[in-house]
C-alpha positions, 0 to 999 in steps of 0.5 A: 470516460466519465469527469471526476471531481477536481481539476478535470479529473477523468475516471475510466469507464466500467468496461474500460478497466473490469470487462475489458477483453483486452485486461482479460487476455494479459491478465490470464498470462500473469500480466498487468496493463498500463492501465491497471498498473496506474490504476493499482498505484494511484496518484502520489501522495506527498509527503506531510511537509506541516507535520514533518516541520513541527517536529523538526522546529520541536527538536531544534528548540529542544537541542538549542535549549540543551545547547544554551544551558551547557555553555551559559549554565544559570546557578540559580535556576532549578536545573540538576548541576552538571555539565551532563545532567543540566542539559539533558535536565533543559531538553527534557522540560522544553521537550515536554512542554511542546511535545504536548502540542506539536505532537498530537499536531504532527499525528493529526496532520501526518498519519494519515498521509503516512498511512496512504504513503505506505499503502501506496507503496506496498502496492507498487511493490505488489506490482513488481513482483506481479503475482496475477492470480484467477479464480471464478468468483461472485460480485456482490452488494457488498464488495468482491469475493472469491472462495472466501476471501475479499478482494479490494478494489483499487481507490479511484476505480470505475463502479463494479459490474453488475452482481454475478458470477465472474471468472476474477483476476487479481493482484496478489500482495507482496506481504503476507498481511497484504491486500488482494486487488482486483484486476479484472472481471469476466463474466462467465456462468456457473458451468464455466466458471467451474469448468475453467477452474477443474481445467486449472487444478489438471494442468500440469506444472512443469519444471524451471527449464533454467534452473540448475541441476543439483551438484554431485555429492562427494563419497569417501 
């Protein structure tokens, strides 16, 4: 393994996690290795606890306003008379005036951790339900396709093999608009590959033994 950065991070070789004969073999009957699996979910990522906080400071202040206006009503400000209509009139000025602040705050300092937390999170999800799909494809320059389709590589994932045909393993998504995760990399010529894939396409699929056969319907 090779050091990455911070806190002595190590990042696992190319032949560890790719090319390993090991990952081929659980991956060709439709399983993921410890490795793959902390490698598809990656690290935690904790919650914006900044931006969570401004908001929450925002709407304690908004409240509290609403609050102080209902039971010491002032008559000579400029609020709507009412019991109703004059805090709702309060929260809504306080809401506006530091809404334009902590706001665009919470989204700088929030969003993206929100976005890596759901990411993280639907892959977790694409691991429980351990859909391992495998098809030849090519490794390029640019990235990892596969029948016309990209493949994304885990962050924190070791370089790619070099350019080639490979046989590909990958994860599919547990949502229609998910991602695809590489898993592995074999590689394996043109006459493979394709052999492999015609063998795949002849294989018969046979019937769920457990499943239950379908009720007698009533006549009459």
């Amino acid at each position: 393994m090779r050091r990455g950065r911070g806190r002595g991070k190590k990042t696992p070789a190319t032949a560890e996690v790719w090319t390993s004969p090991g990952a081929f073999a659980a991956n060709a009957v439709g399983e993921v290795t410890d490795g793959q699996r902390r490698l598809v979910a990656g690290r935690r990522v904790r919650p914006p606890l900044s931006a969570w906080a401004a908001l929450l400071c925002t709407g304690a202040v908004v409240v509290g306003s609403g609050v102080l206006v209902a039971v010491s009503p002032d008559p000579n400000s400029d609020l709507p008379e009412g019991r109703v209509a004059g805090p709702l009139a309060a929260m809504g000025v306080i809401a506006l005036l530091l809404g334009v602040h902590t706001v665009p705050f919470a989204l700088f300092a929030g969003l993206p951790r929100w976005r890596a937390r759901r990411r993280r999170r639907r892959r977790v999800e694409a691991l429980k339900a351990c859909r391992v799909v495998g098809a030849p494809g090519v490794i390029g320059a640019t990235g990892v396709s596969v029948d016309g389709r990209t493949l994304v590589v885990p962050d924190g994932a070791p370089p790619l093999p070099a350019p080639g045909t490979y046989w590909l393993y990958w994860l599919e998504p547990a949502h229609d608009n998910g991602e695809s995760l590489l898993l592995s990399a074999e590689p394996v010529d043109a006459r493979e590959a394709a052999g492999r894939r015609a063998h795949a396409a002849s294989a018969p699929v046979l019937p769920t033994p457990d499943a239950p056969p379908d009720p007698p319907r009533r006549t009459g």
